[in-house]
C-alpha positions in Angstrom: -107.4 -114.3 -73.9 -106.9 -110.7 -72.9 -108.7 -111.2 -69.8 -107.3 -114.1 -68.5 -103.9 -112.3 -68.6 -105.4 -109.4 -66.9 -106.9 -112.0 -63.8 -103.4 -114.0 -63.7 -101.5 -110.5 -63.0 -104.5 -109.0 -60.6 -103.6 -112.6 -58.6 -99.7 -111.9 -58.9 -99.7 -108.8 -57.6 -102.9 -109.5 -55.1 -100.1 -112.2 -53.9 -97.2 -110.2 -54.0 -99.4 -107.6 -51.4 -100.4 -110.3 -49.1 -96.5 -111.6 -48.6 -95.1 -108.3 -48.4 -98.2 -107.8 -45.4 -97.2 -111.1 -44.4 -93.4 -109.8 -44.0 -94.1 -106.7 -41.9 -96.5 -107.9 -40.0 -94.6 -111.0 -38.6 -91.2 -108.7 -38.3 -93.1 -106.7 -35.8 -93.1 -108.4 -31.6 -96.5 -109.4 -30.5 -98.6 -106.6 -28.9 -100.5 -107.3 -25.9 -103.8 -105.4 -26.4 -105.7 -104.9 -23.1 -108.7 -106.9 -22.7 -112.0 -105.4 -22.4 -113.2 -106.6 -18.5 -116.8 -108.8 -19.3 -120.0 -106.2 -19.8 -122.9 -107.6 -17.9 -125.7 -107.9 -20.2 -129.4 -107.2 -19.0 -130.8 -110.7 -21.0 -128.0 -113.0 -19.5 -124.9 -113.2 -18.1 -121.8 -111.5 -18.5 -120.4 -112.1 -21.6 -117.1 -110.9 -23.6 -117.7 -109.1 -27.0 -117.2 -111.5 -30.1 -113.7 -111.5 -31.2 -112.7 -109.6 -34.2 -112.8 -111.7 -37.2 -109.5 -111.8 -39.2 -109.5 -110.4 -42.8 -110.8 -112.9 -45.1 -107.9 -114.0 -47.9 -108.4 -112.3 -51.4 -110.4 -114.2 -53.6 -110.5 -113.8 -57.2 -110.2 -110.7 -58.5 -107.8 -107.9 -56.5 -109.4 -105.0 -55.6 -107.9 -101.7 -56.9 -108.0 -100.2 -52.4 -104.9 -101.4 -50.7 -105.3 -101.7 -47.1 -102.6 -99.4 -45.7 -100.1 -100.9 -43.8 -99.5 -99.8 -39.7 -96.8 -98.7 -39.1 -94.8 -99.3 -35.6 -96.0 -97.2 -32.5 -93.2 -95.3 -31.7 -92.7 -96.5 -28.2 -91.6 -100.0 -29.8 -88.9 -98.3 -32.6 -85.5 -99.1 -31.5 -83.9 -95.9 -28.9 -81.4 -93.8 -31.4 -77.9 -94.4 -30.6 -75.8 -91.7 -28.2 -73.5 -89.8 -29.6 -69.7 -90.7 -28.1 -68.5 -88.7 -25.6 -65.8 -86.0 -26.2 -63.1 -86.3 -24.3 -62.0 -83.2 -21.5 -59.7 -82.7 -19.7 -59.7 -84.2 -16.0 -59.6 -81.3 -13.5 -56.6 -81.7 -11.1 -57.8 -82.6 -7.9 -57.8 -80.0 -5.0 -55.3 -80.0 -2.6 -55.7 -81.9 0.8 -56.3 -79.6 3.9 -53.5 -80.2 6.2 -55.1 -80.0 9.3 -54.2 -81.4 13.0 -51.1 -83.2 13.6 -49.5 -83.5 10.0 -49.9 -79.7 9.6 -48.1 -79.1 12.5 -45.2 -81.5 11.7 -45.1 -79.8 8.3 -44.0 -76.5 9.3 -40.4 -75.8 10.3 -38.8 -77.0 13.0 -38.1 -73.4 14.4 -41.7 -72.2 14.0 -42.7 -75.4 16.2 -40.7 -75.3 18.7 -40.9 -71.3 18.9 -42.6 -71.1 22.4 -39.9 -73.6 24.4 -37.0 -71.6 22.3 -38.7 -68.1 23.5 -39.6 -69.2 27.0 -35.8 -70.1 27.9 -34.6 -67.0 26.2 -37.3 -64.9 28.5 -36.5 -67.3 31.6 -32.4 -66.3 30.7 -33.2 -62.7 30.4 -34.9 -62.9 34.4 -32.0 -64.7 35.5 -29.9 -62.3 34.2 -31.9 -59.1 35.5 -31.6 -61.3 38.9 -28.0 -61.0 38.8 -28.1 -57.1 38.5 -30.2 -56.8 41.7 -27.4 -58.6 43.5 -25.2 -55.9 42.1 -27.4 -53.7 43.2 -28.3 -52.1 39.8 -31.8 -52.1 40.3 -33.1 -49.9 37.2 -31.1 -52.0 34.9 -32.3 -55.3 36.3 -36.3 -53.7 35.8 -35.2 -53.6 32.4 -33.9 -56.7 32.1 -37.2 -57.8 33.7 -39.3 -56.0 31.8 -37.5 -57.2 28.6 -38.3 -61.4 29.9 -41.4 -60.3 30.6 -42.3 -59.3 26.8 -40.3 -62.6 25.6 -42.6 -64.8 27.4 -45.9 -63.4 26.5 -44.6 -63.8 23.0 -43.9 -67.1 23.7 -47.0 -67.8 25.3 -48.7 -66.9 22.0 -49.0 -69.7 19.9 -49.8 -72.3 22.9 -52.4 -74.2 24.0 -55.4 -72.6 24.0 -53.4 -69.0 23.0 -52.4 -70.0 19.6 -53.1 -66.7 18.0 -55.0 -64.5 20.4 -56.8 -62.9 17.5 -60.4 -62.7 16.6 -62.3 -63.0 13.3 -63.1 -59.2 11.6 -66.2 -58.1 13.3 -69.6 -59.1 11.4 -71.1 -56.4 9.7 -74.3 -54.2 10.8 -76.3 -54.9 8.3 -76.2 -59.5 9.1 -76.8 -58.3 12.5 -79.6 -57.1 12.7 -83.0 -59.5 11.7 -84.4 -57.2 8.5 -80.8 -57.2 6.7 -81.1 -53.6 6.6 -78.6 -51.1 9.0 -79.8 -49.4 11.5 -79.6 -46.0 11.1 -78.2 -43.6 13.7 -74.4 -41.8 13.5 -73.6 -44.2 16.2 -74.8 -47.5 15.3 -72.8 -46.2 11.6 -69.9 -45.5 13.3 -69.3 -48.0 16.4 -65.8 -46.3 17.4 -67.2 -42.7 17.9 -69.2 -44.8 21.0 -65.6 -45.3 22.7 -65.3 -41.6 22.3 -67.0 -40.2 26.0 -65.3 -43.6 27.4 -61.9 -42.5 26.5 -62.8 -38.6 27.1 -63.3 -40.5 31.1 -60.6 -42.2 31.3 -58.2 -38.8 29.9 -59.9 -37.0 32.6 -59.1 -39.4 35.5 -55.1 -39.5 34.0 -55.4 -35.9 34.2 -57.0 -36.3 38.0 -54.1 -38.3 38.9 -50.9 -36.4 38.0 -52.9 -33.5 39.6 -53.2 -35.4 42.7 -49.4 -36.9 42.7 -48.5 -33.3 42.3 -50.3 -32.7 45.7 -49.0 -35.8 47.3 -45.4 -35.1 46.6 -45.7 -31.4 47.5 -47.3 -32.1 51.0 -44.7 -34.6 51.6 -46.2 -37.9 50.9 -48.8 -36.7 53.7 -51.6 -34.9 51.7 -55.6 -35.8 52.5 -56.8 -34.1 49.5 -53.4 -35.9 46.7 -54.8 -39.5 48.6 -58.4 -38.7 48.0 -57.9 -37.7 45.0 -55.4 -40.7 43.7 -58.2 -43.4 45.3 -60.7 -41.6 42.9 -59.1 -41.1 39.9 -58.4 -45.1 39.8 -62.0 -45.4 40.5 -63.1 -43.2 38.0 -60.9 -45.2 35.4 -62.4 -48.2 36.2 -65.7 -46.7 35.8 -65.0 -45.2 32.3 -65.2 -48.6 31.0 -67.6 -50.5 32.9 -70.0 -51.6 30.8 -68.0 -52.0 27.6 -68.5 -54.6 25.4 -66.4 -55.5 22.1 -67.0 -55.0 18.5 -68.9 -58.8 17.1 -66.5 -61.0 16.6 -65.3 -64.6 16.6 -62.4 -66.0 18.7 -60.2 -67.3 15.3 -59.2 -71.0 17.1 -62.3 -71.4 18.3 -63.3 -74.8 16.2 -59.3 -76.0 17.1 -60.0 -79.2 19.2 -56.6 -80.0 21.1 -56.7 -83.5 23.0 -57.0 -81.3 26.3 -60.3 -80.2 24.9 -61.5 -83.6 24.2 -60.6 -85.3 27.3 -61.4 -82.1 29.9 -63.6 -82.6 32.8 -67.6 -82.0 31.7 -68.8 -81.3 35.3 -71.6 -78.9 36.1 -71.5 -75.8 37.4 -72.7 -76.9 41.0 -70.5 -79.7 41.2 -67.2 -77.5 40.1 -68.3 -74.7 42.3 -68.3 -77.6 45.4 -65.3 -78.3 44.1 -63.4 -74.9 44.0 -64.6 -74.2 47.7 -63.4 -77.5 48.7 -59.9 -76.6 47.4 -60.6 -72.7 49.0 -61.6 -74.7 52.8 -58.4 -76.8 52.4 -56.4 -73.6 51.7 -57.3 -71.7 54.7 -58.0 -74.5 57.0 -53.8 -75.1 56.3 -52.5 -72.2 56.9 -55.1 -70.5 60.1 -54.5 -73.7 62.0 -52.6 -72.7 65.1 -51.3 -69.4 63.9 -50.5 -68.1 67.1 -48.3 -71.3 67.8 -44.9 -69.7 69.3 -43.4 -73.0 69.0 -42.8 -73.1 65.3 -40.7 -69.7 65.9 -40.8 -66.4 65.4 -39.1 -64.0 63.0 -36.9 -61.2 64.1 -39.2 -59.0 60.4 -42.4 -60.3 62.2 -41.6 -57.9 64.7 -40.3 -55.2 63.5 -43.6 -55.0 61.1 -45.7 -55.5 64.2 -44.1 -52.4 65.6 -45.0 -50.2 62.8 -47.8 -51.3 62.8 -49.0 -50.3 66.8 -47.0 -47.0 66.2 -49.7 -46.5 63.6 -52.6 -48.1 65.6 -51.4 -45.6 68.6 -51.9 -42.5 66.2 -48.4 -41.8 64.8 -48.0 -40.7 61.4 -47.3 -43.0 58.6 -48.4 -41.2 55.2 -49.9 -44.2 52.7 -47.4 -43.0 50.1 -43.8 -42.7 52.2 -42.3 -46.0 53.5 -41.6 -47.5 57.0 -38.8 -50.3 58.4 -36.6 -51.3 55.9 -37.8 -48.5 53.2 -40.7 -50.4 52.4 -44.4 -49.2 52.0 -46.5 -47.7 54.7 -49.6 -49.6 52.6 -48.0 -53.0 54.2 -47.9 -51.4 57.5 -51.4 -50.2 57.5 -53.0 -53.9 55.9 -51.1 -55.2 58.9 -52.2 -52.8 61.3 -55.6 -53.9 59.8 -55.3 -57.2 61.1 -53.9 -56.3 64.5 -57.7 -54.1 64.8 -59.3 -56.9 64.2 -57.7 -60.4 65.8 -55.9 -58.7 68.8 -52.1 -57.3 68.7 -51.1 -61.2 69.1 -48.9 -63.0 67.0 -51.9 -64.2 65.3 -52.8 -60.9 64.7 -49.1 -59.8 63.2 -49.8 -62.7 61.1 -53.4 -62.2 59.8 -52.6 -59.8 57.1 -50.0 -62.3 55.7 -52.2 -64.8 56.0 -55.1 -63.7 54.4 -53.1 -62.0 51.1 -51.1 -65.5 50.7 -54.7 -67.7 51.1 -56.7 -65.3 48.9 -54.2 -66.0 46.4 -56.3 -69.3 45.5 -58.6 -68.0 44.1 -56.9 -65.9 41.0 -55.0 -68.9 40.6 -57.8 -71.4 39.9 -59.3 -69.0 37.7 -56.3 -68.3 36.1 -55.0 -71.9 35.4 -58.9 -73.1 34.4 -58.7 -70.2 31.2 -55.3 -71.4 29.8 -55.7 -75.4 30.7 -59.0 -76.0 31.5 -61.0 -77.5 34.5 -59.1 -80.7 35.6 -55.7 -79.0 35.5 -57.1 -76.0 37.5 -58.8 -78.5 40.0 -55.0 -80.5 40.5 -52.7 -77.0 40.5 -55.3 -75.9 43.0 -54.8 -79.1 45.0 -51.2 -79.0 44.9 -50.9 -75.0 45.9 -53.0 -76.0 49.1 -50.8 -78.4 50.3 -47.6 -76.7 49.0 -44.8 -76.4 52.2 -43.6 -73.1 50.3 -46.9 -71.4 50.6 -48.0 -72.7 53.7 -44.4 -71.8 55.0 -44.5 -68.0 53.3 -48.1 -67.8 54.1 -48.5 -68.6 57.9 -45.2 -65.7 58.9 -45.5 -62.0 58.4 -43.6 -60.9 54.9 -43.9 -58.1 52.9 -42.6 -60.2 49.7 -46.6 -63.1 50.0 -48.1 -59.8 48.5 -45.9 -59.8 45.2 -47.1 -63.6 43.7 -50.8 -62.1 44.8 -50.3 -59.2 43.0 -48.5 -61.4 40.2 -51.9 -63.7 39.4 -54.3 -61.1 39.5 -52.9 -59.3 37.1 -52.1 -61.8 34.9 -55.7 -63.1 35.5 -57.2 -59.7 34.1 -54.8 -59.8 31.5 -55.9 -63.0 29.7 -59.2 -62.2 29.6 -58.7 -58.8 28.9 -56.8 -60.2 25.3 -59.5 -62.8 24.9 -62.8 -61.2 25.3 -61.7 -57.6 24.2 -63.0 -55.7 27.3 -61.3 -52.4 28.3 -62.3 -52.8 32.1 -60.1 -56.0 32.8 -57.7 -54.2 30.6 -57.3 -51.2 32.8 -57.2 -53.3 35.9 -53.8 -54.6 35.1 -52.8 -51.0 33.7 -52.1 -52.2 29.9 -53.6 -51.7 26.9 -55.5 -54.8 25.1 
């Protein structure tokens, strides 16, 4: 009796272990188990191994080893669950670059309009210095001059292509040079104490030339050695900075793109040099074409000028630093005399100094207009100053007053690049400091 109780609750809880097995097993997915590729057998064919053979159900009596149940892979357990994020703050987004057009209709009106409001007070202050030479003030109206003058270059700043006419602070040694590491040397530590013999050159020729306008004025205007030395001590200034080149830099509008920029002329350099002598040819062709001609008239100053200028050609004395007719200076009468030497004592010959000053004139002028507006503006204000009937007019007759525009675009030529590329030499040319 005892035993039979002991075999019916070996087969309960031999049951009880084969559903709970039953359970686990069938909550589990099906695992594809890679099959073994057939192994060629020496006796036969290929063959697959024999299946495994499922467990056999418990019989009778339960044996006292359970089977340990597998537990899941790991790869097959359910991912754990993310924690929620925690909430930040958003960070405020960065303010938009203004930048082309809307940043310059967001500044003041004033501020925009600063170069046409400055170029009409600098135009007014010229007129005004005008009427003073009419009244025969003459020192005042240099000042008044001089005063329209610094108006408008501050007017020019701030315009196409002059918007600040600064440059970026110079890189430092050390990025310069390939290792990273600065060169050593008191100089190369030290970049301003190389300026130091340049300026020590250019004291000297200052010093050279009050000596030598010391001499001139004591001699009477009429002193070989004051000339010789006044010619040099310009020459010496010039060469006291020949050579110079700026501190490293970086023009600061240089990544500006204007719509002049994008829409310029892109021509090579041998078809813009054809061009520029085709605009030089039409220049002179204009205003040499019958220079002699008596028909067109003769001015009663044409003459006058041609007479100082054979007194001087016949060896009578005419010091480079007194005047002539009309108190003006002896260096017109000599350029003229110039031309008489060499295309006859003619009216073409009276004319040839003229002539040559007001054509020459071109040339600045391309150069100049090309730097502030670029290439197709310089090619039409070229075109236009060929055929002009003022120039041609004040060109092809012999006046003092076709030097003064020359003399006007070459120095406002060296001026802008002096300001732009930092040299001293183009600088000292037009007698200012950059």
């Amino acid at each position: 009796m005892a035993s039979t109780e002991r075999s019916a609750e070996s087969a309960a809880a031999g049951n009880e272990i084969r559903r709970a097995r039953r359970i686990v097993l069938g909550a589990l997915p099906p695992v594809d188990l890679p099959v073994d590729p057939p192994v060629a057998d020496s006796m036969g064919p290929a063959h697959s191994p024999p299946p495994l053979a499922e467990p056999a159900p418990l019989t009778g009596r339960a044996s006292s080893v359970v089977e340990p149940v597998p537990a899941p892979t790991p790869d097959l357990l359910p991912a754990p669950a993310a924690p929620p994020p925690v909430p930040t703050a958003a960070a405020p987004d960065p303010a938009p670059l203004r930048s082309g057009r809307g940043s310059i209709l967001a500044r003041p009106a004033l501020v925009r309009g600063r170069a046409l409001l400055l170029g009409a007070l600098g135009v007014g202050l010229a007129l005004y210095g005008q009427s003073r030479v009419v009244d025969g003030q003459i020192l005042s109206a240099v000042h008044w001059y001089a005063l329209g003058l610094a108006v408008l270059l501050v007017a020019w700043l701030g315009t196409y292509r002059n918007k600040s006419l600064l440059r970026l602070p110079p890189a430092r040694l050390a990025a310069a040079t390939p290792s990273g590491v600065a060169p050593l040397g008191l100089l190369n530590r030290r970049p301003a104490l190389r300026m130091v013999p340049r300026y020590a050159l250019a004291l000297g020729a200052l010093g050279l030339n009050l000596y030598s306008t010391l001499l001139i004025r004591a001699g009477g205007y009429d002193s070989l050695p004051g000339g010789l030395g006044w010619a040099a001590s310009l020459a010496l200034l010039v060469v006291a900075f020949i050579g110079h080149r700026p501190l490293p830099g970086a023009d600061s509008d240089a990544d500006s793109a204007e719509v002049e920029d994008q829409t310029d002329w892109r021509l090579s350099r041998r078809a813009e040099t054809i061009l520029f002598l085709g605009i030089v040819l039409l220049t002179f062709a204009l205003r040499l074409y019958r220079l002699d001609d008596w028909t067109m008239g003769v001015h009663g100053d044409e003459g006058e000028a041609g007479m100082d200028a054979i007194n001087i050609l016949e060896g009578h004395s005419a010091p480079l630093f007194s005047t002539g007719w009309f108190a003006q200076p002896n260096f017109y009468y000599w350029g003229i005399a110039l031309g008489m030497k060499v295309f006859g004592t003619g009216l073409g010959g009276v004319r040839a100094f003229s002539t040559l000053a007001g054509s020459l004139m071109i040339v600045p002028f391309y150069f100049l207009v090309r730097q502030w507006f670029g290439v197709r503006t310089a090619a039409i204000a070229g075109v236009f100053m060929a055929i002009s009937a003022a120039t041609i007019h004040f060109t092809r007759i012999e006046l003092s007053n076709i030097t003064t525009p020359l003399s006007l675009v070459l120095g406002f030529l060296f001026l802008a690049r002096g300001v732009q590329n930092r040299r001293a030499a183009a600088c000292k040319l037009t007698a200012r400091r950059c």
